[in-house]
C-alpha positions in Angstrom: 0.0 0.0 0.0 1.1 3.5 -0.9 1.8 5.6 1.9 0.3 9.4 1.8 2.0 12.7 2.5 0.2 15.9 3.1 2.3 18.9 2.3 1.3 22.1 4.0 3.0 25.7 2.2 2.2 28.5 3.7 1.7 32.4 2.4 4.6 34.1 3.3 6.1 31.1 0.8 3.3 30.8 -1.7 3.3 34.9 -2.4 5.6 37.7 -2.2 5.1 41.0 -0.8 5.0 43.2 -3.3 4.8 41.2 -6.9 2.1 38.2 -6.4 2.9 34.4 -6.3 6.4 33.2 -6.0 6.2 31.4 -9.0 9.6 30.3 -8.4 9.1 28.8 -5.4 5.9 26.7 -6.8 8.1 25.4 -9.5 10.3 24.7 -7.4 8.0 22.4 -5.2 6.2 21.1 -8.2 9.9 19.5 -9.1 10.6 18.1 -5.8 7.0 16.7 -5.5 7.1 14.9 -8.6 10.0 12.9 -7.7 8.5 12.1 -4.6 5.7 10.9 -6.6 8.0 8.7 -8.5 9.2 7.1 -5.2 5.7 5.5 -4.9 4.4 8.4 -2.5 1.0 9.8 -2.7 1.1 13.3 -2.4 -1.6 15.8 -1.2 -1.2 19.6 -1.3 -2.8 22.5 1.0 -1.8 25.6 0.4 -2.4 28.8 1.7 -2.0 32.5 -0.4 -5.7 32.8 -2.1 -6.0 36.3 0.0 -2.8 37.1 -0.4 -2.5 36.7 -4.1 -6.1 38.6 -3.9 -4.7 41.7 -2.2 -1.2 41.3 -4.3 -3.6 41.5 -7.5 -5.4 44.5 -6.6 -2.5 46.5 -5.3 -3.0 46.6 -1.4 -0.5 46.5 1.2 -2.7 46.1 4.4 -5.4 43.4 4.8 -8.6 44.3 4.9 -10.7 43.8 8.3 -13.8 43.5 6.7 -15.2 39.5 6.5 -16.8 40.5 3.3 -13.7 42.2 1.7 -11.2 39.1 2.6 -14.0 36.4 0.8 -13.9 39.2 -2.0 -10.2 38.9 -2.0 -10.0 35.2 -1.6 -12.0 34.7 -4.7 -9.8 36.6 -7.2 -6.5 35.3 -5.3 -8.0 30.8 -5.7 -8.0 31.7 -9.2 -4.0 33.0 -9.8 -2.7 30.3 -7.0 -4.5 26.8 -8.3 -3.5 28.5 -12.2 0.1 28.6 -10.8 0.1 25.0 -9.8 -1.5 23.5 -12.5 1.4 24.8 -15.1 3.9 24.4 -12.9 3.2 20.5 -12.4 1.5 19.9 -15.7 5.3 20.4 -17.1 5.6 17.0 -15.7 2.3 15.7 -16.8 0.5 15.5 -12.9 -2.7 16.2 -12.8 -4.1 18.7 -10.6 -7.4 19.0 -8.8 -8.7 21.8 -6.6 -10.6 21.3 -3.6 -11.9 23.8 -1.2 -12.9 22.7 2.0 -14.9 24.3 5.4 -15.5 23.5 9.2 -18.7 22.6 8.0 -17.4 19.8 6.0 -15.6 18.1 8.6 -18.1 18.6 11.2 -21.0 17.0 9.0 -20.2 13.2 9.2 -21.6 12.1 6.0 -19.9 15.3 4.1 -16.9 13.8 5.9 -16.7 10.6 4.9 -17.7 12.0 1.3 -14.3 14.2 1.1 -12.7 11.0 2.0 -13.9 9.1 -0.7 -12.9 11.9 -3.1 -9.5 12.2 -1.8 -9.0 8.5 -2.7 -10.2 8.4 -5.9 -8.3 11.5 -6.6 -5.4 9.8 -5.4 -6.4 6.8 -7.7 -6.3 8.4 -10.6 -3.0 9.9 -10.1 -3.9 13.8 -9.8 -2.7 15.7 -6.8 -5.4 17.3 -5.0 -5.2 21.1 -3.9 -7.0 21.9 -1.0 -7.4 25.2 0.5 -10.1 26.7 3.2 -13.7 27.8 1.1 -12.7 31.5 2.7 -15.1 33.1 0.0 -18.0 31.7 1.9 -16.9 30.7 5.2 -16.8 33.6 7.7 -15.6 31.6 10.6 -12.3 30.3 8.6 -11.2 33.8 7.8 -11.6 34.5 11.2 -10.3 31.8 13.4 -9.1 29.6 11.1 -6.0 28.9 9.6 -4.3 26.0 7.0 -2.3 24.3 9.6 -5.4 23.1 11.3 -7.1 22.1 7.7 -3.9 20.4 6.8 -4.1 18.5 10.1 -7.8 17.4 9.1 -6.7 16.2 5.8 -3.8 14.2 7.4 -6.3 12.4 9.4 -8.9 12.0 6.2 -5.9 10.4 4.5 -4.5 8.4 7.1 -1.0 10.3 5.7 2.3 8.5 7.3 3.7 12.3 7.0 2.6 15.7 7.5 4.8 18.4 6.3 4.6 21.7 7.0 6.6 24.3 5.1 6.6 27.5 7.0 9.4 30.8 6.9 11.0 29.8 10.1 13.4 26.5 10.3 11.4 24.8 12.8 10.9 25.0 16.2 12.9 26.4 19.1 13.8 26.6 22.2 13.0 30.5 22.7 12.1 33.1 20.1 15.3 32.9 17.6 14.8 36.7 16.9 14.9 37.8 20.3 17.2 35.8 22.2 20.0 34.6 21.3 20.4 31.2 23.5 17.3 29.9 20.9 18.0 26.0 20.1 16.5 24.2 16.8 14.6 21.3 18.0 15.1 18.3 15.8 13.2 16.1 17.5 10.0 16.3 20.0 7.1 14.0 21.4 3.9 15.1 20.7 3.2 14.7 24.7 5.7 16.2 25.6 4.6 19.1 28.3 7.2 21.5 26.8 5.7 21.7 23.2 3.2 24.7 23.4 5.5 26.5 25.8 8.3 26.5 23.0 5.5 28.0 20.6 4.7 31.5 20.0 2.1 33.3 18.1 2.6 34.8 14.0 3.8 38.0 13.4 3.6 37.6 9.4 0.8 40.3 8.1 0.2 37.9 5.5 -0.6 34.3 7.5 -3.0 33.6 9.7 -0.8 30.8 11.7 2.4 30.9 13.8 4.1 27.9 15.3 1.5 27.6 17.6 -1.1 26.6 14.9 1.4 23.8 13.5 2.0 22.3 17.2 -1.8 22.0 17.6 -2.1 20.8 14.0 0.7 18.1 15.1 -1.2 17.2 17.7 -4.3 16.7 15.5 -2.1 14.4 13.3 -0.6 12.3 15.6 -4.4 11.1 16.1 -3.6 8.9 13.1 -0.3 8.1 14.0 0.8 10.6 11.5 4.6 12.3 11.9 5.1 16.2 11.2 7.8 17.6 10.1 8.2 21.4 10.0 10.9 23.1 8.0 12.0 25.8 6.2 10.2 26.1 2.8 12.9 28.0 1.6 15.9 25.8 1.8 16.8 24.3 -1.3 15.5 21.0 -1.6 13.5 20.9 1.5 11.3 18.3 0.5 14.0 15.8 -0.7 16.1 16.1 1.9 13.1 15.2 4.0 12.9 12.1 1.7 15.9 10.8 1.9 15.9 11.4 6.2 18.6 14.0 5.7 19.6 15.8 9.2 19.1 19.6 10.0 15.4 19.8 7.8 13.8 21.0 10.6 11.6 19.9 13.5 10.3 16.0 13.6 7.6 16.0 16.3 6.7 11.9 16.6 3.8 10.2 18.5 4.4 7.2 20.4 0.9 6.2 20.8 -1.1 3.7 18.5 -3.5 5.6 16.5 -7.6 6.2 16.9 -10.0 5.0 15.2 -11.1 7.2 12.1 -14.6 7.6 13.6 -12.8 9.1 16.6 -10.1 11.0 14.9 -13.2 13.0 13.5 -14.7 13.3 16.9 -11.8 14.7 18.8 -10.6 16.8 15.5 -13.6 18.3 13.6 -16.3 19.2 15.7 -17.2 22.3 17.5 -17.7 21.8 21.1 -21.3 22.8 21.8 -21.3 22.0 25.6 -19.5 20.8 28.8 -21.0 17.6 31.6 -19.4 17.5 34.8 -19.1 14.1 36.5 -18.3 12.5 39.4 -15.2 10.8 40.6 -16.5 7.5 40.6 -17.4 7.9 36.6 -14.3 9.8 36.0 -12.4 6.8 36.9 -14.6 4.2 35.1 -13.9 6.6 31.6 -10.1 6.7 32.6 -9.5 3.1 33.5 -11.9 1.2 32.2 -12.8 3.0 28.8 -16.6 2.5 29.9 -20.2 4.9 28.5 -21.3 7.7 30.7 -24.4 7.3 32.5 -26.5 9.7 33.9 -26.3 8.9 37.3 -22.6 10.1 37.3 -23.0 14.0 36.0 -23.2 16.1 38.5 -24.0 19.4 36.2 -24.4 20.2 33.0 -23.1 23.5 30.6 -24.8 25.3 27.7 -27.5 24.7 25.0 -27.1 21.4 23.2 -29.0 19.0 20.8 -28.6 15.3 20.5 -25.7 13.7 18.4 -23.7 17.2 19.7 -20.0 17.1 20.6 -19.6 17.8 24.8 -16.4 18.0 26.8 -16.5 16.2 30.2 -14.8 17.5 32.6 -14.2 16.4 36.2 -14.9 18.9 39.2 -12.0 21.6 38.2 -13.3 21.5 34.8 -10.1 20.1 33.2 -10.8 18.0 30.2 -11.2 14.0 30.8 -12.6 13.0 27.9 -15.1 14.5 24.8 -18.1 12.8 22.9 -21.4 12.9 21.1 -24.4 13.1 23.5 -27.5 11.0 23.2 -29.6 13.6 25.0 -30.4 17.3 24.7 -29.8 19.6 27.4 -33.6 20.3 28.6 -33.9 16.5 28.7 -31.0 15.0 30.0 -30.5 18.3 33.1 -34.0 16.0 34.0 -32.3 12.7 34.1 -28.6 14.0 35.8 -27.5 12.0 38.7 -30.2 9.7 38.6 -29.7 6.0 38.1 -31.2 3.7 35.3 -33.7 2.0 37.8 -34.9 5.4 38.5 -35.0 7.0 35.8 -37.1 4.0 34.4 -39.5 4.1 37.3 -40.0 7.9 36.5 -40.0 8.5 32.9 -40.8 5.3 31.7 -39.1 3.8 28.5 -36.3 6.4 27.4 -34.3 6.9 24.0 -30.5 5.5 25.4 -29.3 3.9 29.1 -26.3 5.8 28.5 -25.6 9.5 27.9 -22.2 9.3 26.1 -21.5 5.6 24.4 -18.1 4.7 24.3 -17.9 4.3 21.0 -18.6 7.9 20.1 -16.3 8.9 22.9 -12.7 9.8 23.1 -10.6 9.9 26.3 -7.8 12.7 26.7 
């Protein structure tokens, strides 16, 4: 079986400041793709620089504030940056595809499963799919969002051994390089290891949305499906096949030593807005914990926000740190009836009920 990489290029690489897409950069990538391509690798691409290329086109400097404004500019930008990539890897006759993708997507579990079928048979028929956020019609991605995350999301859609994400910086470090000058490269770093976020620090790039703190959480998000990331320097000649051939100094390898979760569950813990929180008991907190076991109703103890059934909830244990997340068979007005109460009574008081369990354990993932 072919393994899958996900390559991640981000806008500071994609465009440059004052003359459009780095066309030489993109060329450059389409060369080193292809002969990862001819070392039996499937390769999928999301890149970043539709807004950019839009403001580039239209001559302005500062981006726009206005939701409206940056879908506006996203528009005129997808059409310049997907044009650049199909000539650039048509020279080597690759097919290209573009796909544009939202939260809502990902969060829908039927439209999920459908982009995964797509990916596959794009990936079948030999063409390299170009994904980028739908930021002409999602507000909440030109917000909050950013590619990092997306590329994450596709990592886990693909199963991808490798996750690579090509960024201005070389990896990451001990400190801000630019500020102090004790900063280390790490080469190598666990995905659990408590020290990752610390070492992470927001964006300062007017033209991306993500700094390194994006791509840790994004690694995180991998590492669900037991996929590596690598993050390097998109500017270093011959990034990508030095990260082929396991070449030293390429950047930062951040590895997960777990096994990986089920696909059902990597969409669970990756692509679903959290619409509520339960808090539970010790007793159920340790049955989750150590035993992997359903919640009941008889161990929440309160309940948070405005939910429906088939939501995603956080539960939390009395200091409201997260234990586990999952996909509630109740609704909030209904099940803030039934909390605390156990099956025997709930039975003698309501009668027959939809589900004996609140959160199965099967649509439930344990932090």
């Amino acid at each position: 079986m072919k393994e899958t990489w996900v390559i991640k290029i981000g806008s500071s690489l994609v465009t440059k400041s004052t003359t459009g897409l780095d066309i030489k950069n993109i060329r450059g990538w389409a060369t080193q793709i292809n002969e990862i391509i001819n070392n039996n690798i499937d390769v999928i691409l999301v890149s970043s620089g539709a807004i950019a290329e839009g403001m580039n086109r239209l001559g302005l400097i500062k981006r726009p504030s206005s939701s409206s404004q940056l879908q506006a500019l996203a528009a005129i930008g997808q059409m310049g940056l997907i044009k650049a990539y199909e000539v650039a890897f048509k020279k080597y006759n690759i097919t290209t595809a573009q796909m544009l993708l939202t939260a809502e997507d990902l969060s829908n579990r039927e439209r999920y499963l459908n982009a995964r079928n797509t990916l596959s048979n794009l990936m079948n028929y030999g063409a390299i799919p170009i994904i980028n956020e739908n930021d002409t019609i999602s507000t909440d991605e030109i917000k909050f969002g950013d590619n990092d995350t997306l590329a994450s999301l596709v990592a886990n859609l693909s199963e991808a051994k490798n996750l690579v994400i090509l960024t201005d910086q070389n990896g990451l470090y001990t400190a801000d390089p630019k500020i102090s000058k004790s900063a280390e490269l790490i080469e190598r770093i666990s995905v659990s290891d408590k020290n990752l976020n610390k070492y992470a620090g927001p964006s300062n790039n007017s033209l991306g949305r993500g700094g390194m703190i994006t791509k840790i959480t994004a690694a995180k998000k991998a590492a669900k499906s037991n996929t590596q990331t690598i993050i390097s320097n998109g500017r270093k000649k011959n990034i990508l096949i030095k990260i082929l051939n396991n070449e030293k100094n390429i950047g930062t390898f951040v590895y997960n030593k777990s096994t990986a979760v089920k696909s059902k569950k990597q969409w669970i813990a990756n692509s679903l807005k959290i619409k509520g929180r339960l808090i539970i008991d010790l007793g159920a907190k340790k049955v989750i914990k150590k035993s992997g076991k359903s919640l009941l109703p008889v161990g929440i103890k309160s309940i948070e926000g405005n939910f429906q059934k088939g939501d995603m909830l956080i539960i939390c244990g009395a200091n409201k740190v997260e234990i586990a997340r999952g996909l509630t068979n109740y609704d909030s007005k209904l099940l803030k009836k039934i909390i605390g109460k156990s099956t025997i009574e709930i039975k003698k008081e309501y009668g027959v009920f939809d589900s004996e369990v609140v959160i199965h354990r099967d649509n439930m993932i344990v932090s």
